[in-house]
N, C-alpha and C positions, 0 to 999 in steps of 0.2 A: 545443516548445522546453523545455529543463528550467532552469528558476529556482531561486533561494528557497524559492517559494510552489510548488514541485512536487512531488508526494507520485506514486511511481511505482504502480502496481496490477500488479503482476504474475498473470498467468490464461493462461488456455486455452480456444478452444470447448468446451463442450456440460460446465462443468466447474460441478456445483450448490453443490458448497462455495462458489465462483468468486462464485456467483448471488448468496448469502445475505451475503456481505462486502461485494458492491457494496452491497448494499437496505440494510445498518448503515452502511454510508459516508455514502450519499447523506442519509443521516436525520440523521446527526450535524452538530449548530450547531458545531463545532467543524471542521469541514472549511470553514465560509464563509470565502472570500479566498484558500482552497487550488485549486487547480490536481492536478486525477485525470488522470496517464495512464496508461490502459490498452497491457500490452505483454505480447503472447502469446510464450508461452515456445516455443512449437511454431516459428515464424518463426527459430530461433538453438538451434543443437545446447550451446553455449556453457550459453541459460541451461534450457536441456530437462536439459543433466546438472546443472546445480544445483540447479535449486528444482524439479521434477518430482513428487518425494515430498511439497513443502511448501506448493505454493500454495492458496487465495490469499498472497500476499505484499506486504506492502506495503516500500517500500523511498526512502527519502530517502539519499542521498549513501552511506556506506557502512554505515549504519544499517537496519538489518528489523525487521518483526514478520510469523512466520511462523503462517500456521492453526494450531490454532486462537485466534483474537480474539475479544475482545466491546465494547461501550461503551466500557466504563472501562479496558480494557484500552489501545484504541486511543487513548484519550484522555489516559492519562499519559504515552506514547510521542510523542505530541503536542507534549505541555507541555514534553518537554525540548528544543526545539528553541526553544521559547518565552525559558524561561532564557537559552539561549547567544546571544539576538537583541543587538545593542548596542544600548547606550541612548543 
């Protein structure tokens, strides 16, 4: 189910860029209380012609951040979602 607290992972089998974004994800204090769903592009011609060239991808609402990412990368990408929370 996608929330809030859902941050999409767009990937594919057997794909190492794919690999190396999960291992940065799963490592980041900054994904605790987030929700990863994994969604293979190969299951949807739709998102095969979009992001094909691009993944990994992460993708909140209509917001991405496409490979290549790093820490801090992912991490101010993060925070603006942070900002726009109501208080």
């Amino acid at each position: 189910m996608i929330n809030a607290n859902t941050i999409e992972f767009l990937t594919t089998q057997g794909c190492s860029l794919c690999d190396q974004a999960l291992d940065l994800l799963i490592g980041m204090p900054e994904m605790a209380g987030l929700s990863l769903l994994t969604i293979d592009i190969a299951d949807s011609n739709e998102l095969l012609d979009l992001f094909a060239e691009q993944i990994p991808v992460l993708r909140r609402g209509q917001h991405l951040i496409c490979w290549p990412f790093d820490h801090q990368t992912v991490s101010a990408w993060l925070s603006q979602f942070e900002q726009s929370k109501p208080q």
